[in-house]
N, CA, C and O of each residue as an XYZ file, in Angstrom:
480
protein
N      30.354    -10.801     16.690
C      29.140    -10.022     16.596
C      29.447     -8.580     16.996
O      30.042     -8.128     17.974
N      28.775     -7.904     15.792
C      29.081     -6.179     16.727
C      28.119     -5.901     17.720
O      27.026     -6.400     17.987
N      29.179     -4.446     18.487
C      28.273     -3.826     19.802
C      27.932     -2.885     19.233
O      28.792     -2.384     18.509
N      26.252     -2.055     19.289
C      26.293     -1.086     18.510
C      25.964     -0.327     19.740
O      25.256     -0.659     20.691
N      26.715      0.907     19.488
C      26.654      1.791     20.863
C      25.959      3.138     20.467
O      26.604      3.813     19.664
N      24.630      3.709     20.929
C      24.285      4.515     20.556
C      24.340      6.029     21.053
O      23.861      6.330     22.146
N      24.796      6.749     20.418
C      25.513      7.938     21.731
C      26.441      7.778     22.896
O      26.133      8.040     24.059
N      27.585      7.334     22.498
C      28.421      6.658     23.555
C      29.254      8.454     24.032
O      29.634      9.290     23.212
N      29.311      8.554     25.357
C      30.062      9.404     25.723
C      30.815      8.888     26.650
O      30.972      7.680     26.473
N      31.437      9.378     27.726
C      33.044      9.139     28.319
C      32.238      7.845     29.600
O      32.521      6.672     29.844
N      31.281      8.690     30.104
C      30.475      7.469     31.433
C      29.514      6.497     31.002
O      29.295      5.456     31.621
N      28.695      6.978     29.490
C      27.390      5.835     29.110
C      27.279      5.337     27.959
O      28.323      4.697     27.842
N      26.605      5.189     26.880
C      25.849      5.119     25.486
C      24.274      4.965     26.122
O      23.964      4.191     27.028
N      23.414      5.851     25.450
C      22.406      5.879     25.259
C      21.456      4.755     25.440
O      20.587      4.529     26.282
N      21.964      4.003     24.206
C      21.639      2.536     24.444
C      22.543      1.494     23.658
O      22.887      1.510     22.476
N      22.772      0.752     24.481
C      23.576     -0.777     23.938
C      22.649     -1.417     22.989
O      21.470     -1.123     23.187
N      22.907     -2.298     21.909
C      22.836     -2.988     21.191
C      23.659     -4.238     21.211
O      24.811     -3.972     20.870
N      23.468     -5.630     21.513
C      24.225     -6.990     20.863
C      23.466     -7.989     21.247
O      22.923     -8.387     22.278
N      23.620     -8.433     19.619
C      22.780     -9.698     19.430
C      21.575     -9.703     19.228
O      20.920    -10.743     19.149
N      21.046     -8.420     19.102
C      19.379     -8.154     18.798
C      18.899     -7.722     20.064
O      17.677     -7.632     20.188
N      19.905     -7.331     21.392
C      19.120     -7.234     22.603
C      19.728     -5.879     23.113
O      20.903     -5.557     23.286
N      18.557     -5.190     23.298
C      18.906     -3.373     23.486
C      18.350     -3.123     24.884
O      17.242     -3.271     25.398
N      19.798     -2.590     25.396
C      19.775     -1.895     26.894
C      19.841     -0.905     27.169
O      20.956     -0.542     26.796
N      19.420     -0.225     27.560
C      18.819      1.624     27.826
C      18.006      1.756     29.542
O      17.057      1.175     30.068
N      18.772      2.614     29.899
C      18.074      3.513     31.100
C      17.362      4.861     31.016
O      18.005      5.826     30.603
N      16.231      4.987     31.334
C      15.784      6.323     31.081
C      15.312      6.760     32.920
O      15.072      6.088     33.923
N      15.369      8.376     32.571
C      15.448      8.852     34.475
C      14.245     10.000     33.539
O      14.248     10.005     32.308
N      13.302     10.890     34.347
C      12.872     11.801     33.915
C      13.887     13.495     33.649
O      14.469     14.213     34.461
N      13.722     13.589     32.285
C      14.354     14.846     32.424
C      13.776     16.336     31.933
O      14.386     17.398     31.811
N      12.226     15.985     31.672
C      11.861     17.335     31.447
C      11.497     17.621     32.485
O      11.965     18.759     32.469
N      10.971     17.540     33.552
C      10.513     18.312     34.544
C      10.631     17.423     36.121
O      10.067     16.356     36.361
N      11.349     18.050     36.883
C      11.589     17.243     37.862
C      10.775     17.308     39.038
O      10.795     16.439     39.910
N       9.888     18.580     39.073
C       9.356     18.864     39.863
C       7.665     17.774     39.907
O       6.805     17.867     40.783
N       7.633     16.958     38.858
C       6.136     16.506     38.432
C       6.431     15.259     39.491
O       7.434     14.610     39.788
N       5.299     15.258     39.830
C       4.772     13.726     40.819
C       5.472     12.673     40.430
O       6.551     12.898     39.883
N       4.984     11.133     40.638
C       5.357     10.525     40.382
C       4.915      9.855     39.040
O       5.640      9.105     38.386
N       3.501     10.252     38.673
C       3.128      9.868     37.655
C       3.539     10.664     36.458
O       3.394     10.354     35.276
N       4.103     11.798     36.991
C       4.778     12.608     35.372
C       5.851     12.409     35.300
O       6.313     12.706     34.198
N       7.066     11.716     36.523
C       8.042     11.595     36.316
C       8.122     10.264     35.865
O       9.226      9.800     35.580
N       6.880      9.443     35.741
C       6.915      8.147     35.306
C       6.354      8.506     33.189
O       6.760      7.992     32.147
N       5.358      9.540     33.460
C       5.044      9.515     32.238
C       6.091     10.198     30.767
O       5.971     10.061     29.549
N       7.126     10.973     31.664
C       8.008     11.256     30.910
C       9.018     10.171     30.373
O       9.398     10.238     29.204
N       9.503      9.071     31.300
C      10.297      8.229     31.026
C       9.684      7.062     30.045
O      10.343      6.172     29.506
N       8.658      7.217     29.969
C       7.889      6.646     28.754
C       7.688      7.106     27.713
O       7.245      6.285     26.909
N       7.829      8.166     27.317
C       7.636      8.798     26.178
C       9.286      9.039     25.994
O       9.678      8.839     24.844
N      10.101      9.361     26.770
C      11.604      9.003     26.686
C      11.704      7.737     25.812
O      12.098      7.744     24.646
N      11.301      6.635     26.509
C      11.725      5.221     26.109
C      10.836      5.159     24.844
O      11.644      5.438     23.959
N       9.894      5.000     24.373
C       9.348      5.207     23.174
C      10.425      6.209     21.967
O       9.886      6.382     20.874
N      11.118      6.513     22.049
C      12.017      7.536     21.812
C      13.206      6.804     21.699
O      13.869      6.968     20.674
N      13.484      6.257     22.303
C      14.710      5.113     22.377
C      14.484      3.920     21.638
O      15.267      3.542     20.766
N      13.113      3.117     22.050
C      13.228      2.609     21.425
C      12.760      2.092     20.218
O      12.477      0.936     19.902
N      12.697      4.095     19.029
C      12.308      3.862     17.891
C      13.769      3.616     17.373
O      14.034      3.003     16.339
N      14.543      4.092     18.101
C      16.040      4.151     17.726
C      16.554      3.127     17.207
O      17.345      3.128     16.264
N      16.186      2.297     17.722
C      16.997      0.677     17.956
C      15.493     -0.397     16.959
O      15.148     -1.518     17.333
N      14.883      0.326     15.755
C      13.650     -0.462     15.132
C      12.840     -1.108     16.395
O      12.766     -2.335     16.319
N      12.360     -0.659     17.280
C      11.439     -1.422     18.632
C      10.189     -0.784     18.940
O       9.796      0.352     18.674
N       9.825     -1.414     19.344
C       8.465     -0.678     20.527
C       8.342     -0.934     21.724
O       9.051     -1.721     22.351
N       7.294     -0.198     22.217
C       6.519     -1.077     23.578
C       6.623     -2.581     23.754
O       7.257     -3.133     24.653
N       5.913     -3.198     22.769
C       5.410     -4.299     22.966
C       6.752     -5.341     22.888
O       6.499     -6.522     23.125
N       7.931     -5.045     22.623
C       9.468     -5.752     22.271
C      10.112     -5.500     23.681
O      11.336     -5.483     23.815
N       9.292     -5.317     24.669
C      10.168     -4.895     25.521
C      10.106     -6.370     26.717
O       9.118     -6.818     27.298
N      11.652     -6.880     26.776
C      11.538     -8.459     27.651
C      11.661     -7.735     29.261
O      11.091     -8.383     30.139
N      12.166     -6.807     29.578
C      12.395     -6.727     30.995
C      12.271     -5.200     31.260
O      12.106     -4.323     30.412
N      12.385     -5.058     32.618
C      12.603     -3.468     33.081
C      12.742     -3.994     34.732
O      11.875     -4.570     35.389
N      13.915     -3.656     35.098
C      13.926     -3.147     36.308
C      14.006     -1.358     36.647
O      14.676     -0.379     36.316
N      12.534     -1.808     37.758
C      12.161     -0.010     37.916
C      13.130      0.227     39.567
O      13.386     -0.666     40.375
N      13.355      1.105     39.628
C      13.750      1.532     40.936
C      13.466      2.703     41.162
O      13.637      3.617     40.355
N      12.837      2.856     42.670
C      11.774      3.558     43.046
C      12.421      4.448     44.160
O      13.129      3.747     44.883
N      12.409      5.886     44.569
C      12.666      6.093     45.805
C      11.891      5.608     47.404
O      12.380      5.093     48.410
N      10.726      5.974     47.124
C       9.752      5.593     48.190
C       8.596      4.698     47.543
O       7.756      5.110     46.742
N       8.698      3.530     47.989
C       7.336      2.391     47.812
C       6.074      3.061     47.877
O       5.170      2.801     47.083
N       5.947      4.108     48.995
C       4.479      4.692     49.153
C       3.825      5.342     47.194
O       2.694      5.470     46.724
N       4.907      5.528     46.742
C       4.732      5.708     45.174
C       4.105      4.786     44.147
O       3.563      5.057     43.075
N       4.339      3.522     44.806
C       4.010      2.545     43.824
C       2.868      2.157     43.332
O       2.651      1.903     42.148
N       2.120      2.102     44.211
C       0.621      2.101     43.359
C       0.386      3.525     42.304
O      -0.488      3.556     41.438
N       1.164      4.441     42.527
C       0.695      5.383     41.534
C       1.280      5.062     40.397
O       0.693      4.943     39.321
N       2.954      4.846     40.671
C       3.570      4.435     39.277
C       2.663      3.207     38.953
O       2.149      3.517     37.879
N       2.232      2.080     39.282
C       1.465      0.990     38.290
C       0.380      1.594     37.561
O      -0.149      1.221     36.514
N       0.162      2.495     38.220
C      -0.846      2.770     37.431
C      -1.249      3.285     35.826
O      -2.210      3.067     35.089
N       0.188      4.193     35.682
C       0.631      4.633     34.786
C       1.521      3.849     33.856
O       1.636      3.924     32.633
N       2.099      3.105     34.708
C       2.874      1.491     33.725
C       1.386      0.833     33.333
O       1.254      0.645     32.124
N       0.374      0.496     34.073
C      -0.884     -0.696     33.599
C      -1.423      0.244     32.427
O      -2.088     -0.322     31.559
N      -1.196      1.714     32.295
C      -2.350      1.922     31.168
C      -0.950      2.306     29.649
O      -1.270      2.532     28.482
N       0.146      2.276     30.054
C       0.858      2.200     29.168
C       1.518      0.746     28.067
O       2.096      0.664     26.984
N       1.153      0.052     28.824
C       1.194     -1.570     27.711
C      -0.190     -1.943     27.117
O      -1.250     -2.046     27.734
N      -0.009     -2.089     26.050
C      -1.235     -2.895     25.835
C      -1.436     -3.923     26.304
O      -0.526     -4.418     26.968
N      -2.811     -4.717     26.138
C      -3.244     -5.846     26.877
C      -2.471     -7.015     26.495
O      -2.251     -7.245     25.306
N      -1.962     -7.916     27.605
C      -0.396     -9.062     27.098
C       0.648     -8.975     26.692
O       1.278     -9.969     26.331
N       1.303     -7.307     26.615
C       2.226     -7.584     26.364
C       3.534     -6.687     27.033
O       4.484     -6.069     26.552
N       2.877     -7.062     28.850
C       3.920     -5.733     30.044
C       5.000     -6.962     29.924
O       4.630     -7.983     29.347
N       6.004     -6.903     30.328
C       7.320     -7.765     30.390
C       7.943     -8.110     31.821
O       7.799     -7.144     32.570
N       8.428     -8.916     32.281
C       8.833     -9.316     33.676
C       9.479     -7.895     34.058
O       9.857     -6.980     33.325
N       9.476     -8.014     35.339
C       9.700     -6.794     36.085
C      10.570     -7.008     37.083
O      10.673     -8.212     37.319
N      11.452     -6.109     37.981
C      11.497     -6.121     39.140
C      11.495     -4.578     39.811
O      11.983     -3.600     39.245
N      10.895     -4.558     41.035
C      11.074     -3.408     41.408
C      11.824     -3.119     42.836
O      11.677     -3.952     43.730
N      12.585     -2.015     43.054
C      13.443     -2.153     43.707
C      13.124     -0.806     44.384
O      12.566      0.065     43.716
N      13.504     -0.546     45.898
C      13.434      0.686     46.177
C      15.300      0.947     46.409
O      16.124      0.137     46.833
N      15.554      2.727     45.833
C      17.175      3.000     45.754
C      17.075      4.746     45.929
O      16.317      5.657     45.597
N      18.087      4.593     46.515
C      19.007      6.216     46.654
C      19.109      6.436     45.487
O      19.943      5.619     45.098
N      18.722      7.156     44.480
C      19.042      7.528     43.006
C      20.111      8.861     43.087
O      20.203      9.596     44.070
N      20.922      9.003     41.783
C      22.004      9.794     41.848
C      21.763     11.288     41.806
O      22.686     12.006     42.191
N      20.269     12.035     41.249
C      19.791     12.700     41.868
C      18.835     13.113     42.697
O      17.745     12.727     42.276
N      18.733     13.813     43.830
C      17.583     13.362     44.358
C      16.371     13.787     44.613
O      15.644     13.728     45.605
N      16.198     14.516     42.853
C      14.696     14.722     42.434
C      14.626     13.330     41.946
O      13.594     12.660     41.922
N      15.432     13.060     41.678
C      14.554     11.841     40.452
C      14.005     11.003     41.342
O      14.713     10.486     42.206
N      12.105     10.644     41.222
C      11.752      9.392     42.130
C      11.444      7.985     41.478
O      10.829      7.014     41.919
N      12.027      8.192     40.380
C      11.976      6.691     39.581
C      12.936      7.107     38.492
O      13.142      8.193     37.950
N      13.557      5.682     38.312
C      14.597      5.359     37.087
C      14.311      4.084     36.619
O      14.318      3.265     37.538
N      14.065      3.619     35.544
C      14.238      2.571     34.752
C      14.966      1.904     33.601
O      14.980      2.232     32.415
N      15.643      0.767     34.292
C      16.506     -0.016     32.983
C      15.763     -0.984     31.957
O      15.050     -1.912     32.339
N      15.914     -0.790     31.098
C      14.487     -1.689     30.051
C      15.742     -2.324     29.338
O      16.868     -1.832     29.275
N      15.255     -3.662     28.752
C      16.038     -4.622     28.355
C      14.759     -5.035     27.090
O      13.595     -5.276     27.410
N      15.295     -5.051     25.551
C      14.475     -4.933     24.741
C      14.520     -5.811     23.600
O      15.345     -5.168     22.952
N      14.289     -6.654     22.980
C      14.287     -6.696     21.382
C      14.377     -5.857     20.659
O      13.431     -5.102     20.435
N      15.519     -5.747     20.093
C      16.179     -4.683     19.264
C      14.959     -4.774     17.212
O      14.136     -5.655     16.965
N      15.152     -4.162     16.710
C      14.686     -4.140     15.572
C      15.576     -4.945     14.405
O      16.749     -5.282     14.565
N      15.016     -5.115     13.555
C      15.969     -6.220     12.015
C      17.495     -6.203     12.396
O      18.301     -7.048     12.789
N      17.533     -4.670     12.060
C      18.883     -4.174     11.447
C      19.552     -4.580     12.590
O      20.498     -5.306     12.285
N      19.450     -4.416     13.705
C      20.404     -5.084     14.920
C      20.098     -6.522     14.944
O      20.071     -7.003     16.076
N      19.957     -6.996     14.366
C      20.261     -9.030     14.772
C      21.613     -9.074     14.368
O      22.242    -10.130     14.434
């Protein structure tokens, strides 16, 4: 089976592809200075972005582990995750609090997806 690697450079690819199952991390990168809900609302419109890439959507999405700097955040980020899925179809979760590699960023997320046709 092929790996389809999308934007592969020397440390990442964009997003993995195999077997119909697409792995992608998105961090906020337009504006670092925004709360937590813009640094959450950017990585959504990121990932929407990703995963038109890979034939997907929202609703194809099986997992996401979020990792958070400070918990005191978290009710704000749900909030902005609860109005971004439609109704039945948010995906198992875990959330984690982490030292992220920079340290504006106060959330990063790995989403684990159903890829579109052309990747089965």
């Amino acid at each position: 089976m092929t790996i389809h690697r999308i934007n592969p450079c020397q440390r990442w690819s964009d997003i993995t592809v195999f077997n119909g199952i697409g792995y992608f991390v998105e961090v906020p990168e337009a504006d670092l200075s925004a709360d937590i809900k813009g640094q959450t609302a950017q990585i959504f419109t990121q990932a929407e972005a990703s995963l038109a890439k890979i034939g997907s959507d929202k609703t194809r999405i099986l997992s996401a582990t979020i990792y958070l700097t400070d918990f005191a955040n978290l009710a704000a980020f749900n909030e902005v995750w609860d109005t971004w899925f439609p109704e039945g179809t948010a995906p198992s979760r875990a959330c984690v609090k982490a030292e992220l590699a920079n340290p504006d960023y106060l959330v990063e997320i790995a989403f684990t997806v159903a890829a579109g046709t052309q990747f089965q």
